[in-house]
C-alpha positions in Angstrom: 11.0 -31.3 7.0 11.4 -27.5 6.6 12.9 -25.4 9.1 12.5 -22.1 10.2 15.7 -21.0 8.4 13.9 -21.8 4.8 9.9 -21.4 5.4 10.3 -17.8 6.0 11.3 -17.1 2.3 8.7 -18.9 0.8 5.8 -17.4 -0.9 1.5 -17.0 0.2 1.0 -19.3 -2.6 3.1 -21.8 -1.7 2.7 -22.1 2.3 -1.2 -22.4 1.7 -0.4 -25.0 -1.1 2.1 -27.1 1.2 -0.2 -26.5 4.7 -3.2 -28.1 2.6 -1.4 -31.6 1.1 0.0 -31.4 4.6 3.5 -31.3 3.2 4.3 -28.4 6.1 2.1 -27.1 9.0 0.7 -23.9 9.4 3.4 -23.7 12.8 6.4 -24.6 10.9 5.5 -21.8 8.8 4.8 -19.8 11.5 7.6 -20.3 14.0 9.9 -19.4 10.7 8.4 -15.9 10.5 8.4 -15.4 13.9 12.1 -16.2 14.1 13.0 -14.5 10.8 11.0 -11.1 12.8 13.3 -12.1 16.2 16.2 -11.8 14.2 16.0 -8.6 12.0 13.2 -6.2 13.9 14.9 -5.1 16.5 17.3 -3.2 13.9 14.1 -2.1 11.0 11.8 -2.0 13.5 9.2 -2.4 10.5 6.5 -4.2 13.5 5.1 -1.9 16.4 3.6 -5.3 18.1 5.3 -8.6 17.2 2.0 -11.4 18.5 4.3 -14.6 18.9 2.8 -16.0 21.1 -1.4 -15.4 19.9 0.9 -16.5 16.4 1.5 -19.9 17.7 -1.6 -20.3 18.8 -3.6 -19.8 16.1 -1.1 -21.7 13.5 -1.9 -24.8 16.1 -6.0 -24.1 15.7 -5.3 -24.1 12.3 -3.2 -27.5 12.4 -6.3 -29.1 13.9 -8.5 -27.7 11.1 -6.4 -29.1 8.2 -5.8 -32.4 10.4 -9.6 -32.5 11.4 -10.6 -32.4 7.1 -12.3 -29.2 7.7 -12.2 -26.7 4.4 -9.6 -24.7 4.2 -9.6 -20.6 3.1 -7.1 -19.5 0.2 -4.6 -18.1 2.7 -4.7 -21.3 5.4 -1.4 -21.3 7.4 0.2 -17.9 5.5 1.7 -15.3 8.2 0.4 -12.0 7.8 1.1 -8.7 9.2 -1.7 -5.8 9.7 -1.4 -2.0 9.8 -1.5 -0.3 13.1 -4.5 1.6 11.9 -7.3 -0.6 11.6 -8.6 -2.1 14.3 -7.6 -6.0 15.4 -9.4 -7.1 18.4 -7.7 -6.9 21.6 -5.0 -4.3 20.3 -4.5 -1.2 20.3 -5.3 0.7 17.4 -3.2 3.4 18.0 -2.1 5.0 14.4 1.2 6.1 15.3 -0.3 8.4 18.1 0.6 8.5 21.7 -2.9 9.7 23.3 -4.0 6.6 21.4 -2.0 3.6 22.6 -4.7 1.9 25.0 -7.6 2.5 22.1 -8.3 -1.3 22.3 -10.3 -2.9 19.8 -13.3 -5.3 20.7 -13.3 -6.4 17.2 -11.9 -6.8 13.5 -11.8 -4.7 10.8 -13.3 -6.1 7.8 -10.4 -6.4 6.2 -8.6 -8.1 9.4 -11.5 -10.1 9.6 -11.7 -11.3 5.6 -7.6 -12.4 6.5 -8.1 -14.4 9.0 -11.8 -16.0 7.9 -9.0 -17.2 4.8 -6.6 -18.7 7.3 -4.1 -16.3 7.8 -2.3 -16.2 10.4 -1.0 -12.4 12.2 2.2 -12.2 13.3 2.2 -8.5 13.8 1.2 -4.9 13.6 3.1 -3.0 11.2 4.1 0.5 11.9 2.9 3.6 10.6 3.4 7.5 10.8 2.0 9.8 13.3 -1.8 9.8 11.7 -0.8 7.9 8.6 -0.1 11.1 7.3 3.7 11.1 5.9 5.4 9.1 3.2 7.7 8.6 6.3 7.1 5.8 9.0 7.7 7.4 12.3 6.1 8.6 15.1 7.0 9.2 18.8 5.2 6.4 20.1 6.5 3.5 18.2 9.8 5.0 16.9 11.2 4.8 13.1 11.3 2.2 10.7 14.2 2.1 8.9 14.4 0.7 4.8 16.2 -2.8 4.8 18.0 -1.8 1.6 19.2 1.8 3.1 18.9 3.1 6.6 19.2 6.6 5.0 16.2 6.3 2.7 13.2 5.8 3.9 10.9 2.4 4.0 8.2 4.9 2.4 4.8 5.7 4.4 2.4 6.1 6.2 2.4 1.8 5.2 6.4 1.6 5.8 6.0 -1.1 8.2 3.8 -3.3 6.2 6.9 -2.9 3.6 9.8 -3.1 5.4 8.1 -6.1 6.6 7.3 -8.2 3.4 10.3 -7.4 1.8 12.4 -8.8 4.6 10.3 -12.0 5.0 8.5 -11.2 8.1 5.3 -12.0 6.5 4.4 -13.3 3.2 1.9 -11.2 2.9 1.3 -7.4 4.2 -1.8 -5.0 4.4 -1.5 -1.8 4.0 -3.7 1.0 3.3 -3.3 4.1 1.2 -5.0 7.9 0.7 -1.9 9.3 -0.9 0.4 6.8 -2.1 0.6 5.1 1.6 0.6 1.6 -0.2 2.5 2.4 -3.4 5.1 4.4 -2.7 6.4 2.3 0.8 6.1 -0.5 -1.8 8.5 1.2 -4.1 11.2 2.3 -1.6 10.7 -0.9 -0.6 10.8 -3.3 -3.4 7.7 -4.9 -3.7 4.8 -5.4 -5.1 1.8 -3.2 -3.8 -2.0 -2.9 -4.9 -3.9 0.0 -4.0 -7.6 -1.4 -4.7 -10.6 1.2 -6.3 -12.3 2.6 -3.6 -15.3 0.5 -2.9 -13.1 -2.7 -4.1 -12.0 -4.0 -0.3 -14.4 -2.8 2.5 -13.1 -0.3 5.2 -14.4 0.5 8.7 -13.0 0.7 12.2 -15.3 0.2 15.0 -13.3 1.9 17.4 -13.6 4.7 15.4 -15.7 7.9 17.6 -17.1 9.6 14.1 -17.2 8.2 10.7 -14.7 9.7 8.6 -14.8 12.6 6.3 -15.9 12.9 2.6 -12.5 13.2 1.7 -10.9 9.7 3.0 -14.6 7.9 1.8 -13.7 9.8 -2.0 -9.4 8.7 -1.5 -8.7 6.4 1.1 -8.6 1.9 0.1 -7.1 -1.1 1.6 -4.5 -3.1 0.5 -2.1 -5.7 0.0 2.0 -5.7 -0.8 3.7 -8.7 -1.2 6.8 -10.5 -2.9 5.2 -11.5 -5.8 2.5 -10.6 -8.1 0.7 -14.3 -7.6 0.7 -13.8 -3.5 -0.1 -10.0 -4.3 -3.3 -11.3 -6.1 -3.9 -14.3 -3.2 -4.2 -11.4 -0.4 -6.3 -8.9 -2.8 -8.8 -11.4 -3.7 -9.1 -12.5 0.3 -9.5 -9.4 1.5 -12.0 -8.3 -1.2 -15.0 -9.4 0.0 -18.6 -8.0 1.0 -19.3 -6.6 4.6 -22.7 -4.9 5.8 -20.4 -2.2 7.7 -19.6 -0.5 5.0 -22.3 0.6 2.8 -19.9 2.1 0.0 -18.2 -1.7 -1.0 -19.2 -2.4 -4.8 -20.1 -6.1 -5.4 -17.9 -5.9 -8.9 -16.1 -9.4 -10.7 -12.7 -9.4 -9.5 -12.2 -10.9 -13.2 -14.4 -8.8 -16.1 -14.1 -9.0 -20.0 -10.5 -7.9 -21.6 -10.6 -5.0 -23.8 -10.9 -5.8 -27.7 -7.8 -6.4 -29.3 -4.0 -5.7 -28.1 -4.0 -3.9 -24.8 -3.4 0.1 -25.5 -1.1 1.2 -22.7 -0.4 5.3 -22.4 3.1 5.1 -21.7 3.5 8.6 -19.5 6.8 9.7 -18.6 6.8 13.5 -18.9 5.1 16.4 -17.3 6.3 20.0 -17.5 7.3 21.7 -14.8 8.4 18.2 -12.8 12.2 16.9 -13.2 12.4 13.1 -13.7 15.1 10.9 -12.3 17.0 9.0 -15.2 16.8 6.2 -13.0 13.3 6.4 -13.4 12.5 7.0 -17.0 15.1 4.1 -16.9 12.1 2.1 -15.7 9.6 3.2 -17.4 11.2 2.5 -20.8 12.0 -0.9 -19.6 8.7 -1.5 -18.4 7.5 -0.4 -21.6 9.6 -2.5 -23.6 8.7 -5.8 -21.7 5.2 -4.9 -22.0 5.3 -4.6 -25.7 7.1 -7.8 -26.2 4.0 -9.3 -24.4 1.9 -7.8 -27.4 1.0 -4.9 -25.1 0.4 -1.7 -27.4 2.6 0.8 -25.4 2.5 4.5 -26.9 3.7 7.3 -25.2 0.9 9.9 -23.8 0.5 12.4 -21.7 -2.9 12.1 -19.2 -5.5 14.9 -18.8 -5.5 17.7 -16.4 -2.7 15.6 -14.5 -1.3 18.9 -12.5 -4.8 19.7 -11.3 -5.5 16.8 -10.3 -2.6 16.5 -8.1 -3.3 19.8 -6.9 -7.0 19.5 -5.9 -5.9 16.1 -3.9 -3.9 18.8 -1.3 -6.8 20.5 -2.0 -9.4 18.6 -0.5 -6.8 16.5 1.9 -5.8 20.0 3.3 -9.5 20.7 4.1 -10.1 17.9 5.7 -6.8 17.9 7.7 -7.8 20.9 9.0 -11.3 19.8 10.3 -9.8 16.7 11.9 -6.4 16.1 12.8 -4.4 19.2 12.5 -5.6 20.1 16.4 -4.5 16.8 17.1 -1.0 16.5 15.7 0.1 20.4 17.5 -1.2 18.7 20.7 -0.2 14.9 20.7 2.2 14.1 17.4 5.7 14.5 17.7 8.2 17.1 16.1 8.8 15.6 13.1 5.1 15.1 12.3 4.4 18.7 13.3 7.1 20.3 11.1 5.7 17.9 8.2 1.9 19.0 8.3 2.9 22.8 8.8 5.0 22.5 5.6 2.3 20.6 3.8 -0.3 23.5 4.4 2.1 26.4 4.2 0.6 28.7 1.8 -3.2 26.7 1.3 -6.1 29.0 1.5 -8.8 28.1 3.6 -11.4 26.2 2.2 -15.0 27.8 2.4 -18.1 25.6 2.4 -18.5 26.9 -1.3 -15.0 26.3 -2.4 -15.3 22.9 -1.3 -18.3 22.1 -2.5 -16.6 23.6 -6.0 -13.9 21.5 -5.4 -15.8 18.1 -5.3 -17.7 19.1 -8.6 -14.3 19.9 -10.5 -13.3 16.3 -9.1 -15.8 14.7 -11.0 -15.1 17.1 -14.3 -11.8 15.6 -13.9 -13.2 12.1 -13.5 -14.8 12.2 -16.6 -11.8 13.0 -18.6 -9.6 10.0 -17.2 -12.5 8.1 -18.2 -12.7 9.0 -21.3 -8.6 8.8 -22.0 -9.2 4.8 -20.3 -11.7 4.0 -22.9 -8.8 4.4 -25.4 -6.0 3.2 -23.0 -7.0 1.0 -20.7 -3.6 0.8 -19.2 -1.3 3.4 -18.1 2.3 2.8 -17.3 3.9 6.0 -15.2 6.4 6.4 -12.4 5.1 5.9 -8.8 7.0 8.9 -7.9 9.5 11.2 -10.2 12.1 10.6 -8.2 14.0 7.6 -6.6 12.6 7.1 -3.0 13.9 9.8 -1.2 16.2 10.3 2.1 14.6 10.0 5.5 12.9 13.1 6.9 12.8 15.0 3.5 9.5 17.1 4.4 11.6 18.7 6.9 13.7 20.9 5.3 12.6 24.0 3.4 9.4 24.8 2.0 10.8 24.2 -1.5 12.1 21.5 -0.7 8.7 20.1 0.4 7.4 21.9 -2.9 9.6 19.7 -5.0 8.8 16.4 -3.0 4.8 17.1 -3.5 5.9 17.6 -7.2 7.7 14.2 -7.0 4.9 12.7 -5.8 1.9 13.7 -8.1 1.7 10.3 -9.9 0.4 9.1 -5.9 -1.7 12.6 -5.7 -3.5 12.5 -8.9 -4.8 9.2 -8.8 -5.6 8.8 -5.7 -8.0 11.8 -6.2 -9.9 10.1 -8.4 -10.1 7.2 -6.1 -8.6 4.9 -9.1 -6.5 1.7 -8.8 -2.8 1.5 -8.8 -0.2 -1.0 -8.9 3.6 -0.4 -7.7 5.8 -3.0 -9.2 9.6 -3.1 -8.8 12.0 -3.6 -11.7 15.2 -3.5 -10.3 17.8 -1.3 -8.3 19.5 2.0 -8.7 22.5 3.6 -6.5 21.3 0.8 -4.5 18.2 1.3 -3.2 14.8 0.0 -5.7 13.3 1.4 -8.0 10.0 0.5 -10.0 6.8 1.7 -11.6 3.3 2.4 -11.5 0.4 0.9 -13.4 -3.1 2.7 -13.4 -6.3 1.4 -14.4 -9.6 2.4 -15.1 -12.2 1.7 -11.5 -12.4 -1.5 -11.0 -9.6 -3.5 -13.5 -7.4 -4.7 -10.8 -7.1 -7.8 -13.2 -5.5 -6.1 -16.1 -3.3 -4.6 -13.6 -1.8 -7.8 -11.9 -1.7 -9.0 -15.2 0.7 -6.6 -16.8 2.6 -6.5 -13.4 3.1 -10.1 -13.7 4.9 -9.7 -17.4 7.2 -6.8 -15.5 7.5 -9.2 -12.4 8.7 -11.9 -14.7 10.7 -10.1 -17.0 12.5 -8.1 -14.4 13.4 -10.8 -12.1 14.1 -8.8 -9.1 14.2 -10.5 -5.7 13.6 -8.7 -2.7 16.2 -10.6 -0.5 19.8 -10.1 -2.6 20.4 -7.4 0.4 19.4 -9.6 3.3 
């Protein structure tokens, strides 16, 4: 028999594997988790709402399923945690915001709902930032979450929790969500792997929600999954990928389509001008590139069009719609932090006139067309997930140029999230200590050639999240 000192490191695939010949039960695995989260999240603090006891509960309905010969879902037994800001029924959905912690659910998410109709089982609510709106995790309700490799860097954000979480073993699985990089980068500072999905790919809605949201999150914002490994990273995707009537905007596309003709073309991008890269990261990249070609991977080194705009007309449009919804919000209920953040982020932005914006969404789909027409030649694109190394707690603090140089950093999450296209974070080793990794990009819709290029990088890198455990 397994004991909770051991079924805490194992992966999605494996739990759901053992829970179904019976070899474990879905409580073993469970109790492990839930000891593994007593043990280290009182000091990362990666879960706002630890569910122990609703844990145990549910791993025991599900003990009676597998013992009663019922079928089982792909993620049967596997502990899960889910973002504080989508709603789970009975919880608060309170995004990091204090005016917002008794907004009680009465039901799931569809992608909380997709999760558990597969079997999984929710230990927890990750943390977040105050509106999921820094590539920080804190906020003055539920306090900071700190990076298990480095207390000093941060876990990444607005999905730190989820991150901090996976990569520590409090959850094999973690969902995440992402508008700017809120998947990819906390799964970079992070060391793990981290899909953020096409829009349309996984279906979003809350039903606490008091207005539907604005054009700009329907054009940027997905769900996700991070994970330890690319096989669980592709379990939880494909789970959570699945149709729902409340949300009009989901795309019933193959989760598997056609490979491209021939050896895989991969734009191999690694310099823009104007923008510093780390060493540590071009490190990456060429390593990445070189473990992709000896997969038969054609890697050549391009440079992707209109790549600043792009980057700029995301803080663009995300400044617009800040403006319109939360920016009244965070002077009157965030905290100090997330106030001097958002003033730095629109320090010197023009406001948007109808017109402008209007002009604004038309040059997006210009823009569109170009990356389109680049992926028809390279279907893969292999760039950093930031220009720099994850960077130190609370830097969006300090001077504007210093912001300046951290939006520069983080064009690679900007530009591409614009377009509403996929992205894949995938670790390759460490650097001064703290991970480091790199992006993959693929046209709408080609998850698959994504976690299968990941998976060469996964194997060939051989990091494992739990050497600083």
């Amino acid at each position: 028999m397994n004991t909770p000192e051991t079924l805490w490191r194992w992966s999605a695939v494996d739990i759901a594997a053992a829970v179904r010949s019976r070899d474990i039960s879905c409580r073993e695995a469970t109790a492990s988790v839930l000891a593994r989260i007593a043990q280290l999240n009182p000091r990362i603090n990666a879960l706002a709402e630890v569910l122990a006891e609703q844990a145990l509960a549910s791993a025991d309905a599900a003990d009676q399923q597998v013992m009663s010969g019922a079928p089982l879902g792909p993620l049967h037994g596997v502990p899960v945690t889910i973002k504080i800001n989508v709603d789970q029924a009975g919880h608060a959905t309170t995004n990091g915001v204090i005016p917002l912690k008794d907004n009680i659910a009465r039901e799931d998410a569809p992608v909380v709902a997709h999760w558990r109709n597969a079997g999984a089982i929710i230990v927890g609510r990750s943390n977040t930032a105050t509106y999921s709106s820094r590539w920080f995790t804190d906020n003055g309700l539920h306090g900071r979450t700190l990076n298990p490799w480095d207390a000093d860097i941060t876990p990444g954000g607005s999905s730190g929790g989820a991150a901090a979480a996976v990569a520590c073993g409090m959850g094999a699985l973690a969902h995440g969500n992402d508008i700017g990089g809120s998947i990819r980068y906390p799964a970079y500072a992070c060391g793990v792997p981290g899909l953020r999905p096409t829009i349309g790919r996984v279906p979003a809605y809350n039903p606490s929600a008091s207005a539907e949201r604005g054009i700009t999150p329907q054009l940027m914002s997905v769900q996700g999954a991070m994970a330890r490994s690319m096989a669980d990273l592709r379990l939880g995707y494909h789970a959570m990928a699945r149709p729902d009537p409340r949300d009009p905007a989901w795309v019933p596309a193959p989760l598997e389509l056609p490979p491209p003709a021939g050896p895989i073309r991969v734009a191999l991008f690694k310099h823009c001008p104007g923008i510093p890269i780390d060493p540590a990261v071009g490190q990456a990249l060429d390593s990445a590139a070189q473990w992709l070609q000896q997969a038969g991977y054609a890697v050549e080194e391009a440079a992707l069009p209109d790549f600043l705009e792009a980057a700029a007309l995301w803080r663009t449009l995300i400044t617009d719609d800040s403006r319109r919804n939360i920016i009244a919000g965070v002077e009157h209920h965030g905290d100090e932090a997330m106030r001097r953040s958002q003033r730095n982020m629109i320090d010197g932005m023009a406001q948007t006139s109808r017109d402008d914006f209007l002009d604004a969404l038309a040059r997006r789909q210009a823009l569109a067309r170009n990356w389109s027409v680049f992926l028809h030649g390279y279907p893969l694109v292999l760039m950093p997930v930031s220009w720099q190394r994850p960077c130190a707690q609370d830097a969006d603090l300090g001077s504007l140029e210093q912001m300046h140089a951290l939006l520069d950093a983080q064009s690679p999450l900007l530009a591409t999230a614009m377009l509403g296209m996929p992205g894949l974070s995938v670790p390759t080793g460490m650097a001064g200590g703290i991970p480091v990794g790199v992006q993959l990009m693929a046209w709408r819709f080609r998850e698959d050639l994504l976690l299968q290029a990941g998976q060469v990088i996964e194997d060939a890198a051989r990091f494992t999240p739990f050497t600083a455990l």
